[in-house]
Jmol script that loads the backbone (N, CA, C; Angstrom):
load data "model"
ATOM      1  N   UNK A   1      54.914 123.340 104.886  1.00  0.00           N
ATOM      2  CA  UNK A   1      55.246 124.516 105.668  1.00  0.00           C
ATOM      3  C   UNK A   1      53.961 125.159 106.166  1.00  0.00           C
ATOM      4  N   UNK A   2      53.841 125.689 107.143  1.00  0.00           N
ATOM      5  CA  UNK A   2      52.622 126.087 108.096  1.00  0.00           C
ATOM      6  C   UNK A   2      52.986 127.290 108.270  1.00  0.00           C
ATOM      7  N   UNK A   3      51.927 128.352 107.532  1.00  0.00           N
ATOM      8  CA  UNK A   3      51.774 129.686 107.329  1.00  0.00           C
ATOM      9  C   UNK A   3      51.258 130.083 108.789  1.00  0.00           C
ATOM     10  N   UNK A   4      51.718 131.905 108.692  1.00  0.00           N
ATOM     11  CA  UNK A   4      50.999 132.526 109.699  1.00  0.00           C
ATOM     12  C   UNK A   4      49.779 133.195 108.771  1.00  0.00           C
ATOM     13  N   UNK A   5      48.790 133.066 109.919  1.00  0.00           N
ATOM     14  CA  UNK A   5      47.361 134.134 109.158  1.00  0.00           C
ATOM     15  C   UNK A   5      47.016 134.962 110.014  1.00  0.00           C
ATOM     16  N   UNK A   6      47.389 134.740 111.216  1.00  0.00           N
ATOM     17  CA  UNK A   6      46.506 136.211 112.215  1.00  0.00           C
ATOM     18  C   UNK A   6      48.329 136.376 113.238  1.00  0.00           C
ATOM     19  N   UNK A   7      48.338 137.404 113.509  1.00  0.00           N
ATOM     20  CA  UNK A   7      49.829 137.530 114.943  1.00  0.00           C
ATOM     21  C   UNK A   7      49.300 138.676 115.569  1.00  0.00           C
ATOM     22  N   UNK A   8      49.717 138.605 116.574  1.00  0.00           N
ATOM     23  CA  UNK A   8      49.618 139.812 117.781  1.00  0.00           C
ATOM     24  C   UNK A   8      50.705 139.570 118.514  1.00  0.00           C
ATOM     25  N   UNK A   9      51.557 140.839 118.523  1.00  0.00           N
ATOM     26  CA  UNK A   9      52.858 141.247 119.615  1.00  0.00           C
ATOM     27  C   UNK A   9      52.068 141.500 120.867  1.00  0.00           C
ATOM     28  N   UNK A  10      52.954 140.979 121.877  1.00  0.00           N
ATOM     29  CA  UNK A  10      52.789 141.263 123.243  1.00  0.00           C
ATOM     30  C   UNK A  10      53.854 141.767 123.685  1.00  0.00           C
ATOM     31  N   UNK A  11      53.674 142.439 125.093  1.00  0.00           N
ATOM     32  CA  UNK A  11      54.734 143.579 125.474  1.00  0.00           C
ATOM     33  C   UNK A  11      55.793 143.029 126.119  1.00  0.00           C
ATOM     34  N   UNK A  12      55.684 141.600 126.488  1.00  0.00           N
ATOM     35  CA  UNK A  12      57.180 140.897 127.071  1.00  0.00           C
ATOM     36  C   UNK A  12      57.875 140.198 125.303  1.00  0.00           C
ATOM     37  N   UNK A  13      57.774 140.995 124.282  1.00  0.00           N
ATOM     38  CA  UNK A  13      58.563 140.235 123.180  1.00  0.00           C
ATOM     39  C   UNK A  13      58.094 138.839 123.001  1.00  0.00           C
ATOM     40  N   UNK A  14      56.375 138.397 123.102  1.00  0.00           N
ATOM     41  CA  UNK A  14      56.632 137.212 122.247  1.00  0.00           C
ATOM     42  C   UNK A  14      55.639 137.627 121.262  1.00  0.00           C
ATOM     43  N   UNK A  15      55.084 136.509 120.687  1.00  0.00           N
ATOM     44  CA  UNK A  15      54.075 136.930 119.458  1.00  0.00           C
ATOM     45  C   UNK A  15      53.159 135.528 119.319  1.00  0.00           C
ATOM     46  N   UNK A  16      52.312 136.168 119.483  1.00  0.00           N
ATOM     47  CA  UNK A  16      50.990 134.968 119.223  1.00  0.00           C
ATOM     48  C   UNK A  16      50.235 135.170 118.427  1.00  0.00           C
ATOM     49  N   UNK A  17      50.198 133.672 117.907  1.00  0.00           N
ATOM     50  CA  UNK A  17      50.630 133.468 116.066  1.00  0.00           C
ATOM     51  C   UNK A  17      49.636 132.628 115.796  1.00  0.00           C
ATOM     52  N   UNK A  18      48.309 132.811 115.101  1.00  0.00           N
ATOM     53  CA  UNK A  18      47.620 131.408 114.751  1.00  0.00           C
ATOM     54  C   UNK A  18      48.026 131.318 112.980  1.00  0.00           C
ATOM     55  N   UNK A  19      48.295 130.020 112.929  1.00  0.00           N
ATOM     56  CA  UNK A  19      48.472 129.356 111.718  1.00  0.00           C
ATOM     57  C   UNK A  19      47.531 128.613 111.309  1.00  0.00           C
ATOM     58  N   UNK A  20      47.724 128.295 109.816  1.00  0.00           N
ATOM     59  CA  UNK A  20      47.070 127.628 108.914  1.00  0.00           C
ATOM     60  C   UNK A  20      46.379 126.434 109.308  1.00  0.00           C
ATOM     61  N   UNK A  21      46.845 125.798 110.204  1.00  0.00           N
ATOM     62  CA  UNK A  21      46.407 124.426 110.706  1.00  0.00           C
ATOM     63  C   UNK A  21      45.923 124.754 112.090  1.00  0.00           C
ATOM     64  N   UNK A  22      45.153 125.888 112.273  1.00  0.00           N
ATOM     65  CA  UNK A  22      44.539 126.004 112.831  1.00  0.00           C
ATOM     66  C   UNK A  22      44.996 126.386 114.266  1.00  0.00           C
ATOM     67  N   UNK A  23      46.743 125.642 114.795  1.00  0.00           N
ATOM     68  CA  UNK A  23      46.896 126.121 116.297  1.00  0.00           C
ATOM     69  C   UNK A  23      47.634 127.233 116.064  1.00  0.00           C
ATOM     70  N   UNK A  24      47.102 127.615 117.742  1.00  0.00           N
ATOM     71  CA  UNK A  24      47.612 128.944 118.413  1.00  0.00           C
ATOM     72  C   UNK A  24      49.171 129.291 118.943  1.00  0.00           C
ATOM     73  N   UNK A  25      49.672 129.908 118.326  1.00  0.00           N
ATOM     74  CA  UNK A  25      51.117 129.399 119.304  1.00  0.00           C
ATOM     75  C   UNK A  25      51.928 130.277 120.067  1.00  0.00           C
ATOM     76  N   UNK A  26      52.762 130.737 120.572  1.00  0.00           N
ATOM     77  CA  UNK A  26      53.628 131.809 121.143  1.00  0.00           C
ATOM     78  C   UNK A  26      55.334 131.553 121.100  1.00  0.00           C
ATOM     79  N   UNK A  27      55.614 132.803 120.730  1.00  0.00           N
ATOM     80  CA  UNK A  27      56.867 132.454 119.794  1.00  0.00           C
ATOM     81  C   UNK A  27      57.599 133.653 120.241  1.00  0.00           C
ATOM     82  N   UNK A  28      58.764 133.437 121.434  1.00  0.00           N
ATOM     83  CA  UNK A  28      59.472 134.147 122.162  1.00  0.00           C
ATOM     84  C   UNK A  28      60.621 134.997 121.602  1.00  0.00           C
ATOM     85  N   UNK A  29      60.364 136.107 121.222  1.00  0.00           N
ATOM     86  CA  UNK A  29      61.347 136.529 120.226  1.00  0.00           C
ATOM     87  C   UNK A  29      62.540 137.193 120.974  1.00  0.00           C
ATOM     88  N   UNK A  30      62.602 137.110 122.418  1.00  0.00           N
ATOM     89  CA  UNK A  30      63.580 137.589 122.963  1.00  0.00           C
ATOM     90  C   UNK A  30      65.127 136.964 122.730  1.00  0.00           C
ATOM     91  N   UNK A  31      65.073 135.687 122.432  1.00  0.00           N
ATOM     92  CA  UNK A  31      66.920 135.027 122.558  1.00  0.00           C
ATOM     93  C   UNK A  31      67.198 135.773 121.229  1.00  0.00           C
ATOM     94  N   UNK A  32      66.282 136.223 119.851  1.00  0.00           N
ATOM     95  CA  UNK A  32      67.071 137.057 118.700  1.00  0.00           C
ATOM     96  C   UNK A  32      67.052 138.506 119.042  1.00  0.00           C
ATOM     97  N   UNK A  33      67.084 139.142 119.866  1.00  0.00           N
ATOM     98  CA  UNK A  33      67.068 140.749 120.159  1.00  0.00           C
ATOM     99  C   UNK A  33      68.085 141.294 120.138  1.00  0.00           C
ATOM    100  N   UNK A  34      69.323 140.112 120.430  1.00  0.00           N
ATOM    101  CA  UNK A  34      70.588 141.342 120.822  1.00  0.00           C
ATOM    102  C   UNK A  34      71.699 140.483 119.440  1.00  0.00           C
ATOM    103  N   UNK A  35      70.769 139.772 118.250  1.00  0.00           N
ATOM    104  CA  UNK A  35      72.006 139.599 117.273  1.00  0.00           C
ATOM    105  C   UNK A  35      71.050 140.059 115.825  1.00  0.00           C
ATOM    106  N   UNK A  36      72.080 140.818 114.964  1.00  0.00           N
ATOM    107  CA  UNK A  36      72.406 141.056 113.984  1.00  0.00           C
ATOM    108  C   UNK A  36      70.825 142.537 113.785  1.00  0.00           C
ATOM    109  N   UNK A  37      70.190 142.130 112.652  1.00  0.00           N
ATOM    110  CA  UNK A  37      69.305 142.626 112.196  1.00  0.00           C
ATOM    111  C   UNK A  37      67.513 143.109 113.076  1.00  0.00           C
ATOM    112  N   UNK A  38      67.926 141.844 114.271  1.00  0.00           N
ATOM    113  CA  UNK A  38      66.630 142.279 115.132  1.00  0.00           C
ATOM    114  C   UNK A  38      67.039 142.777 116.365  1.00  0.00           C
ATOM    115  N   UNK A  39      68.235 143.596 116.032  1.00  0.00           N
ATOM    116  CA  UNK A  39      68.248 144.519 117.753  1.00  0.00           C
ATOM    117  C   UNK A  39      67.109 145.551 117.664  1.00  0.00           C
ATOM    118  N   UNK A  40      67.278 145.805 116.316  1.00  0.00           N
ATOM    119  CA  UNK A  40      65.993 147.066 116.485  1.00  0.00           C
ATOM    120  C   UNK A  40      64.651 146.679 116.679  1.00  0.00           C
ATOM    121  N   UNK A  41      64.313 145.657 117.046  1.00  0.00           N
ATOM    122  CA  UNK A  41      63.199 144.767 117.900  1.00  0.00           C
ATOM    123  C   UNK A  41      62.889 145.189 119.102  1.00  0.00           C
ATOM    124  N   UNK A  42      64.303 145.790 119.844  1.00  0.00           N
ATOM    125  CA  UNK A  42      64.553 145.554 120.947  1.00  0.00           C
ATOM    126  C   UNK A  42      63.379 147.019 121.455  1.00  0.00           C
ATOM    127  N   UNK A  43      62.902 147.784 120.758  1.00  0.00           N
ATOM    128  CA  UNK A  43      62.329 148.930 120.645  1.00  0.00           C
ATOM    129  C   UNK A  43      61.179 148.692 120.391  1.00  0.00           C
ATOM    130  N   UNK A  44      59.901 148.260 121.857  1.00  0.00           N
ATOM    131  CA  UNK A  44      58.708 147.950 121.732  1.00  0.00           C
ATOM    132  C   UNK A  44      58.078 148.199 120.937  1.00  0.00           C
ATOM    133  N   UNK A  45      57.725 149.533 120.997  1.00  0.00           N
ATOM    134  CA  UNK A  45      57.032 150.670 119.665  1.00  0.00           C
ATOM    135  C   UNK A  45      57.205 150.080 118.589  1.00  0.00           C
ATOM    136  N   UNK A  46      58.326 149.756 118.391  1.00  0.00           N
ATOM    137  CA  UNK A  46      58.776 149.484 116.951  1.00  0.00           C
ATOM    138  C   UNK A  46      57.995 147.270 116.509  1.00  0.00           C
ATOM    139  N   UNK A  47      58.520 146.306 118.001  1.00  0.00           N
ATOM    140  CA  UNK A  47      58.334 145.091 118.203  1.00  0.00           C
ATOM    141  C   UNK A  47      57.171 145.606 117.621  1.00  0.00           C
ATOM    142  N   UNK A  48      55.781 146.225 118.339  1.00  0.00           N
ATOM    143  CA  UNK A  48      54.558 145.981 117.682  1.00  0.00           C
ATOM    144  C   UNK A  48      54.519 146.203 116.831  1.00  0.00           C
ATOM    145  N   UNK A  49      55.198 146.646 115.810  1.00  0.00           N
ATOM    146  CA  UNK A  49      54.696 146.862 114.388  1.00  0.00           C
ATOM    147  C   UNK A  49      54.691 146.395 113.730  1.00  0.00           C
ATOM    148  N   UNK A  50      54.221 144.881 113.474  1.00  0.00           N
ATOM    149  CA  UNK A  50      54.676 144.118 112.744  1.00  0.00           C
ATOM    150  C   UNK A  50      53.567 143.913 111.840  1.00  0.00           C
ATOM    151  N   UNK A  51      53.774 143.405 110.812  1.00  0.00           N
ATOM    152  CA  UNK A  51      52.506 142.974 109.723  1.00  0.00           C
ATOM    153  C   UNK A  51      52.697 141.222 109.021  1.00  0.00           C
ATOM    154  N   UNK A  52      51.580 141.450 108.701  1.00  0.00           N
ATOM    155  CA  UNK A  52      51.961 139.983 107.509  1.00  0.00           C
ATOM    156  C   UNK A  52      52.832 139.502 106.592  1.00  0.00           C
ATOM    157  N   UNK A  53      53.229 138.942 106.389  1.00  0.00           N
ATOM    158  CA  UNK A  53      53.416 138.713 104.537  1.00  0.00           C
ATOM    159  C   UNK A  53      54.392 137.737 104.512  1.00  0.00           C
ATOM    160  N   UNK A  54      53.553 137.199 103.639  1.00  0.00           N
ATOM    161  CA  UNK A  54      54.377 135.784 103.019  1.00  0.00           C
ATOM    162  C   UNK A  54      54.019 134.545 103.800  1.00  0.00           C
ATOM    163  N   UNK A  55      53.315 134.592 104.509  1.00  0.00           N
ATOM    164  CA  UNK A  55      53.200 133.459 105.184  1.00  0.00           C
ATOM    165  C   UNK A  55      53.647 133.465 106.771  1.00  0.00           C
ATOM    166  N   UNK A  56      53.964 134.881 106.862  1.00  0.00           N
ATOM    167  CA  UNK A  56      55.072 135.247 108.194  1.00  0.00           C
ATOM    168  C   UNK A  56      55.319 136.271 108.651  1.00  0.00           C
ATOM    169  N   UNK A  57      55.725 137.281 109.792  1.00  0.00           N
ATOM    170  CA  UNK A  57      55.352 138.230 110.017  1.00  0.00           C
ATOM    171  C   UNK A  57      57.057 139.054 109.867  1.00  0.00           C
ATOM    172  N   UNK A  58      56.476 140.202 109.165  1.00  0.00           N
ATOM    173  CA  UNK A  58      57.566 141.244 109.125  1.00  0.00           C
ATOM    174  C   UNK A  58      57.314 142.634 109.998  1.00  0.00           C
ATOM    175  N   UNK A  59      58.524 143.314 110.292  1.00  0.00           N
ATOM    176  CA  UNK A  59      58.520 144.380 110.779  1.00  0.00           C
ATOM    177  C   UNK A  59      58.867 145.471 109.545  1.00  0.00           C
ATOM    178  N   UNK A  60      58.900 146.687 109.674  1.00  0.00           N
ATOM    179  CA  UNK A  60      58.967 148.097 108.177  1.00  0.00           C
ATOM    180  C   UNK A  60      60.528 148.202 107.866  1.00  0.00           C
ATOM    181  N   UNK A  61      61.529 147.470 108.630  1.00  0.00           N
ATOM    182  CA  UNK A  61      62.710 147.367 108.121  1.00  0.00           C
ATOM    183  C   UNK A  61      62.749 146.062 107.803  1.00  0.00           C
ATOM    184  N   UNK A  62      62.023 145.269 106.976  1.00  0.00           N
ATOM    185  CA  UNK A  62      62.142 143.866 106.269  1.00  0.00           C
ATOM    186  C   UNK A  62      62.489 142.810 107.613  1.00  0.00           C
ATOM    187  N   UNK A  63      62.900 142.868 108.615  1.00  0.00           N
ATOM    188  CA  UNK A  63      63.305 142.182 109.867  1.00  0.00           C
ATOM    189  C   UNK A  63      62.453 141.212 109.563  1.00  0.00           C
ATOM    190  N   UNK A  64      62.399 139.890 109.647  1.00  0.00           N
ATOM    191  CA  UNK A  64      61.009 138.287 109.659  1.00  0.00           C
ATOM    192  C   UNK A  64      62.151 137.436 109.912  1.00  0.00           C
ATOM    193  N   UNK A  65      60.709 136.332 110.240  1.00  0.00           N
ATOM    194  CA  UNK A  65      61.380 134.932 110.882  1.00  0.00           C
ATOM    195  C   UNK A  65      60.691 134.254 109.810  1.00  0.00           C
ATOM    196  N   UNK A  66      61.698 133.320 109.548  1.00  0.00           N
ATOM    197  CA  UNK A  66      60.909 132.122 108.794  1.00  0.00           C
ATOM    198  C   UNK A  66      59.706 130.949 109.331  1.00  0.00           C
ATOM    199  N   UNK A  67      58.272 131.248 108.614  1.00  0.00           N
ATOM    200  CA  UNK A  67      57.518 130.600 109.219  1.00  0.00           C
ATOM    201  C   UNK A  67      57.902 129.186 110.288  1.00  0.00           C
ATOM    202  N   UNK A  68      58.493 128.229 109.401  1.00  0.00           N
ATOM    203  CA  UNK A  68      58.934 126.758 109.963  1.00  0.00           C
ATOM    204  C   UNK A  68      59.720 127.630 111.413  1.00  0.00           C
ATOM    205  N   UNK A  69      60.549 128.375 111.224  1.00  0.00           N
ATOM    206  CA  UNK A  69      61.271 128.764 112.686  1.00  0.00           C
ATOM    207  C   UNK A  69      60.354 129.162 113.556  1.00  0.00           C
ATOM    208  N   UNK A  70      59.175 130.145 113.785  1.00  0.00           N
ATOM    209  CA  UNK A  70      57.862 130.694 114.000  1.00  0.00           C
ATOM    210  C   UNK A  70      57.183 129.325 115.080  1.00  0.00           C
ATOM    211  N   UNK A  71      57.142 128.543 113.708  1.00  0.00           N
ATOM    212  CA  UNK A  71      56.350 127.340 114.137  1.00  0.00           C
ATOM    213  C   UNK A  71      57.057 126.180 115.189  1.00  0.00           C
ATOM    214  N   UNK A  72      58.323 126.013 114.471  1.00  0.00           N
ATOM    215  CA  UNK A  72      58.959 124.949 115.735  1.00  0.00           C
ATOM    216  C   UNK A  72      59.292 125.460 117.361  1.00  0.00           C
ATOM    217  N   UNK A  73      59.688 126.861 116.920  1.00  0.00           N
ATOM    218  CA  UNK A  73      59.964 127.446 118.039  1.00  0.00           C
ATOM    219  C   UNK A  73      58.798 128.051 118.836  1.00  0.00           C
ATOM    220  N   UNK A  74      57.971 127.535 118.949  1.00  0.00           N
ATOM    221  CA  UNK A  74      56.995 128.394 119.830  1.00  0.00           C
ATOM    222  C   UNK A  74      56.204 127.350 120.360  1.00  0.00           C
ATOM    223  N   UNK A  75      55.617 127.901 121.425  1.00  0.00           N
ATOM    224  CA  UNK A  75      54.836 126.928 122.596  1.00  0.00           C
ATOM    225  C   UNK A  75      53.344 126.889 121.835  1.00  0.00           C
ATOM    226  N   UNK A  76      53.037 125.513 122.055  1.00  0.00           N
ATOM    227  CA  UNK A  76      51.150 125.464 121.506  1.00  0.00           C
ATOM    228  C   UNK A  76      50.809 125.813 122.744  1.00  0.00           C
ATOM    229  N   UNK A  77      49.582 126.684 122.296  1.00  0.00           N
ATOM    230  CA  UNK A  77      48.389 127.476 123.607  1.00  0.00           C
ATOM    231  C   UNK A  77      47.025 127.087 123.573  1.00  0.00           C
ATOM    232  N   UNK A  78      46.773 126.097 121.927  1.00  0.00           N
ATOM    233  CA  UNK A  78      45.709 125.428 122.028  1.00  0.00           C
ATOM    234  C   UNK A  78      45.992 123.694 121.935  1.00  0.00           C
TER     235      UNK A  78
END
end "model"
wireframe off; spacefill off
backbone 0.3
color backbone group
């Protein structure tokens, strides 16, 4: 499994994500915005706030993606 170590939100909802193995990636979080637990995503202010942990990035209402999802789902940029 391929951890996140550094992320930065961007203002069109994706997140660019370097992992453990070194690539860069971007990881479109818009198709989960309008189900269940990450509508409140949908609230930029809030999208940037995200932090580390676990290998993966959370928002202050526990909201995360599972790294492997992070990782398959996102475009390489390096």
């Amino acid at each position: 499994m391929n951890k996140v170590t550094e992320a930065t939100p961007n203002d069109d909802f994706t997140i660019d994500l370097r992992f453990d193995d070194g690539s860069l990636r971007r990881f479109d979080a818009k198709p989960y915005l309008d189900k269940g637990v990450f509508r409140e995503l949908k609230n930029i202010h809030y999208f940037r706030n995200l932090s580390l942990a676990y290998g993966t990035v959370q928002w202050p209402n526990e909201q995360d993606f599972a790294p492997d999802t992070l990782y398959i789902e996102s475009e390489l940029l390096n």
